[in-house]
Residue frames as a rotation matrix with the C-alpha (Angstrom) as fourth column:
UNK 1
0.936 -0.082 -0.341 88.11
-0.039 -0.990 0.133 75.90
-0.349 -0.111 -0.931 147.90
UNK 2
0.099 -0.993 0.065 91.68
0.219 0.086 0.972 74.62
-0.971 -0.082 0.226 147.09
UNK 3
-0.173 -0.152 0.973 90.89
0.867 0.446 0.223 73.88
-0.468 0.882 0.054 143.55
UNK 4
0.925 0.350 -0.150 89.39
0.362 -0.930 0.057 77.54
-0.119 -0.107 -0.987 143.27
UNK 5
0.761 -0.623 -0.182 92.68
-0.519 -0.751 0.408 79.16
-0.391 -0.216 -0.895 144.47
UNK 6
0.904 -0.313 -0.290 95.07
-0.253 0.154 -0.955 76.63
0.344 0.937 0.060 143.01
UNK 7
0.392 -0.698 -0.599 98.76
0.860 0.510 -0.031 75.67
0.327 -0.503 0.800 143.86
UNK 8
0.269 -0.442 0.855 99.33
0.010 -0.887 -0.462 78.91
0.963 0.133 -0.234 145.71
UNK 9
-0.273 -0.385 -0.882 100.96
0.792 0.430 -0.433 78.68
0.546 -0.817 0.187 149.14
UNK 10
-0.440 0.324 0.838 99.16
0.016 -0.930 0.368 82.06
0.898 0.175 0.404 150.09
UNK 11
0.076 0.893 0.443 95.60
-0.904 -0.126 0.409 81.06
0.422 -0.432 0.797 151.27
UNK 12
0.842 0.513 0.169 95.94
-0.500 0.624 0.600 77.67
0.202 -0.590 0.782 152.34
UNK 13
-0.509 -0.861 0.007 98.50
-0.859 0.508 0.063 74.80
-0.058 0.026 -0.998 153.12
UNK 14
0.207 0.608 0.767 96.10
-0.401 0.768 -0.500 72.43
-0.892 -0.204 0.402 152.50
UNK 15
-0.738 -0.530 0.418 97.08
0.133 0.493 0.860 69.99
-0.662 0.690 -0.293 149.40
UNK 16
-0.583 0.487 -0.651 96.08
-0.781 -0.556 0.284 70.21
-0.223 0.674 0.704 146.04
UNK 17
0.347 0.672 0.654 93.61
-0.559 0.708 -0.431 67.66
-0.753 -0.216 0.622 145.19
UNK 18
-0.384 -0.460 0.800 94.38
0.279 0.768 0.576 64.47
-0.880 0.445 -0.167 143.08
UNK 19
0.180 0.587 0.789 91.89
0.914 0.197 -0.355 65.29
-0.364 0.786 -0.501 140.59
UNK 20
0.978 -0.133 -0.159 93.44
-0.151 -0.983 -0.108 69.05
-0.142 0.130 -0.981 140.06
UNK 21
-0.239 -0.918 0.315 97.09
-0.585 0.395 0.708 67.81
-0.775 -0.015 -0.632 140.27
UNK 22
0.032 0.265 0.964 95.70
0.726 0.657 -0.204 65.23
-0.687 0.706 -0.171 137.26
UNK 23
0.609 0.666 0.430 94.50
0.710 -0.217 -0.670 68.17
-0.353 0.713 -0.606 135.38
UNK 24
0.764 -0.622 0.171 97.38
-0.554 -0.769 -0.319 70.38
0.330 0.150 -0.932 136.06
UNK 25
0.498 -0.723 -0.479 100.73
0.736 0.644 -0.209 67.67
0.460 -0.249 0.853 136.34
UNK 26
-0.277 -0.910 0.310 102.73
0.355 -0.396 -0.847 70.93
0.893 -0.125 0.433 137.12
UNK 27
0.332 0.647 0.687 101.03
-0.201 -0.663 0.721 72.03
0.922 -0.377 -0.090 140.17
UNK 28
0.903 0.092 -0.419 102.53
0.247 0.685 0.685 69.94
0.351 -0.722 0.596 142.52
UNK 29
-0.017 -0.998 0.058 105.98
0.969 -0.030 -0.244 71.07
0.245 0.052 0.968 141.83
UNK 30
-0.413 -0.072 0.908 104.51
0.163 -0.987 -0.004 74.55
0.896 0.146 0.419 142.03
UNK 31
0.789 0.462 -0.404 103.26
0.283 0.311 0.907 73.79
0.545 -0.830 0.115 145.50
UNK 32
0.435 -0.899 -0.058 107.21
0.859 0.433 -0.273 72.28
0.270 0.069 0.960 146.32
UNK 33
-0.387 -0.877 0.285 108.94
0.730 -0.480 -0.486 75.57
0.563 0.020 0.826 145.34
UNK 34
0.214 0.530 0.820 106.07
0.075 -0.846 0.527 77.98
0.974 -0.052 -0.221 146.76
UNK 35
0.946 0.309 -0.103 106.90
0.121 -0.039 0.992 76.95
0.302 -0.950 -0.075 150.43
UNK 36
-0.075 -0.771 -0.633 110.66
0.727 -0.477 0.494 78.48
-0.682 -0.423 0.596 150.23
UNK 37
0.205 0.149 0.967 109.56
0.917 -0.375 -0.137 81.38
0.342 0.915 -0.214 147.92
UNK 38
-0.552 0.043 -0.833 109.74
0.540 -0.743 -0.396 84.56
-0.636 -0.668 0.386 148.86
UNK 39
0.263 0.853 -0.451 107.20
0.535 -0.518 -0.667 87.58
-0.803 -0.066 -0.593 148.50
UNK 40
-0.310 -0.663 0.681 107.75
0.916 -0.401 0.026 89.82
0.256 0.632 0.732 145.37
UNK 41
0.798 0.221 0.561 106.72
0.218 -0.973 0.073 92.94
0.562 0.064 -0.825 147.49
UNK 42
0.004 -1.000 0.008 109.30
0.485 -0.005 -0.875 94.71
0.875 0.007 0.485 149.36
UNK 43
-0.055 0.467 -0.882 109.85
0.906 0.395 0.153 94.33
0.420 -0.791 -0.445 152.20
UNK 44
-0.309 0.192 -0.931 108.68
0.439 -0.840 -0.319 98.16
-0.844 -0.507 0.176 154.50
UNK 45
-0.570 0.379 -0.729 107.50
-0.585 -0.810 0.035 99.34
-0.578 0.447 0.683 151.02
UNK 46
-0.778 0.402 0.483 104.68
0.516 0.847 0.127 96.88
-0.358 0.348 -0.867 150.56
UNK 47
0.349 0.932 -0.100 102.22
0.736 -0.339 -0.586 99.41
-0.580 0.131 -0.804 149.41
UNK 48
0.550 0.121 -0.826 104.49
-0.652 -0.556 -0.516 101.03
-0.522 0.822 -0.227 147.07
UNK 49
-0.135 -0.765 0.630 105.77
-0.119 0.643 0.756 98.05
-0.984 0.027 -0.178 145.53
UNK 50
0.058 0.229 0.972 104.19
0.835 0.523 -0.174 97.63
-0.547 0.821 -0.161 142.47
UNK 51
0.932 -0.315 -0.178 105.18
-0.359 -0.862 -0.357 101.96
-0.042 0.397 -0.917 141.57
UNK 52
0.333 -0.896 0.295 108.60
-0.640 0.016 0.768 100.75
-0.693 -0.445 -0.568 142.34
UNK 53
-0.250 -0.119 0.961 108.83
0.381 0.900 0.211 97.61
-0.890 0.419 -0.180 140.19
UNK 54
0.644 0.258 0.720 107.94
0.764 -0.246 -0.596 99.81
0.023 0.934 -0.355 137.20
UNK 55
0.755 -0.496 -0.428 110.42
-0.587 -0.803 -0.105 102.13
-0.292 0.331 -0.898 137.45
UNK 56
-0.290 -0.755 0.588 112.71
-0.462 0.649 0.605 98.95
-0.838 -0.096 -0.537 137.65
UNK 57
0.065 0.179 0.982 111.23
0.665 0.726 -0.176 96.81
-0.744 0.664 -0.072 134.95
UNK 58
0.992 0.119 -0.052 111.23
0.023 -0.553 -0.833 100.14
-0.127 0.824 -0.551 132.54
UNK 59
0.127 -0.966 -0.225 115.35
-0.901 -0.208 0.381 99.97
-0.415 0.155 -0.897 133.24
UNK 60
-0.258 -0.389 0.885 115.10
0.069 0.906 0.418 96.27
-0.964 0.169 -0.207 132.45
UNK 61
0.388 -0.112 0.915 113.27
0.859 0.403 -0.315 96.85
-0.334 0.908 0.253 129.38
UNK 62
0.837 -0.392 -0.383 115.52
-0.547 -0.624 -0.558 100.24
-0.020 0.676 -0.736 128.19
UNK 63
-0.010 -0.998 0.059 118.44
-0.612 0.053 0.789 97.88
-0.791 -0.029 -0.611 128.54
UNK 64
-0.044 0.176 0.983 116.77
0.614 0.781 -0.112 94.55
-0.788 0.599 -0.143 126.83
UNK 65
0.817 0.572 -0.075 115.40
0.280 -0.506 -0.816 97.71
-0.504 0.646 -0.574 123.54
UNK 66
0.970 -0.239 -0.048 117.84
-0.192 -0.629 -0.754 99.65
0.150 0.740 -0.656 123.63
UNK 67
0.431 -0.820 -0.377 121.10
0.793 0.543 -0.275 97.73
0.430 -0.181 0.885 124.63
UNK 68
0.784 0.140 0.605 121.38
-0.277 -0.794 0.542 100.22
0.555 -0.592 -0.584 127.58
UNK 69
-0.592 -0.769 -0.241 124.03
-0.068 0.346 -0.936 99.72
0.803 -0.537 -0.257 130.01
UNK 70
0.424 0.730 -0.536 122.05
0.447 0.346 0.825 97.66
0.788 -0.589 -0.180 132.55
UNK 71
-0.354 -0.550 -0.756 124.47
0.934 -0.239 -0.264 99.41
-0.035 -0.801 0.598 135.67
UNK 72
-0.996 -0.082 -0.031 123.67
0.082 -0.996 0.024 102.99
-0.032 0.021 0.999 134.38
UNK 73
-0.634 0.761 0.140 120.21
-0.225 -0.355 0.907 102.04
0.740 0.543 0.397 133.73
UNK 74
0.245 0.888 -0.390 119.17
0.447 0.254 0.858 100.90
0.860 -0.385 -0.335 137.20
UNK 75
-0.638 -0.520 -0.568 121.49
0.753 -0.578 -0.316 103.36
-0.164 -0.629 0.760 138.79
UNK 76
-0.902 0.291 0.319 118.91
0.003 -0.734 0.680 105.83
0.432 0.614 0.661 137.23
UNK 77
0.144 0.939 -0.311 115.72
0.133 0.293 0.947 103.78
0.981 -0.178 -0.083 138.62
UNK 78
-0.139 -0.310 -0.941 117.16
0.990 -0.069 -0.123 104.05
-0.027 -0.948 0.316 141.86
UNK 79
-0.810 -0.486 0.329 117.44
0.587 -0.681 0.439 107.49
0.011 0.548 0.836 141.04
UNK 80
-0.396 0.902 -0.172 113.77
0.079 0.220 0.972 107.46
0.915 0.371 -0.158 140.31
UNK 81
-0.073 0.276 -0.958 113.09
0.719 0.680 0.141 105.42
0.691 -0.679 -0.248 143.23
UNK 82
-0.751 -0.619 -0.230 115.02
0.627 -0.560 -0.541 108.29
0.206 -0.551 0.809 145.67
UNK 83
-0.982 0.139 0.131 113.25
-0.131 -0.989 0.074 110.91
0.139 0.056 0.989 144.62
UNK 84
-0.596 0.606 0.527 109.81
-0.414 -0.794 0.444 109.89
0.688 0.046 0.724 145.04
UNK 85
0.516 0.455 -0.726 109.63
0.402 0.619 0.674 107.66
0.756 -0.640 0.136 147.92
């Protein structure tokens, strides 16, 4: 089942196998960092995280397009954010 789900620190804590760690060298290291990661949902709005994270990632890319002023553009998503949560 490990090899299935892979070096995610999710479902199991159970090492990755030798013969998966062969096939993927980086997996181990992705093991490593997964067990001080943190979640990318947020935290009390875990069920609207992924509306949220697009109003944000559309300020990241109007800033990366259009050389936006990254402050004014996620002062806006917030903005965003406000109003419909």
């Amino acid at each position: 089942m490990r090899d299935a789900s892979g070096p995610d620190a999710l479902a199991t804590d159970v090492p990755v196998s030798d013969a998966y760690s062969k096939a993927n060298p980086w997996a181990p290291t992705f093991v490593k960092l997964a067990q001080t990661s943190r979640s990318t949902l947020i935290k009390g709005h875990e069920v609207e995280t992924a509306q949220i994270m697009r109003f944000v990632m559309e300020a990241v890319e109007k800033v990366i397009l259009s050389n936006a002023d990254p402050k004014a553009a996620l002062a806006d998503a917030q903005n965003a954010v406000d109003r419909q949560f």
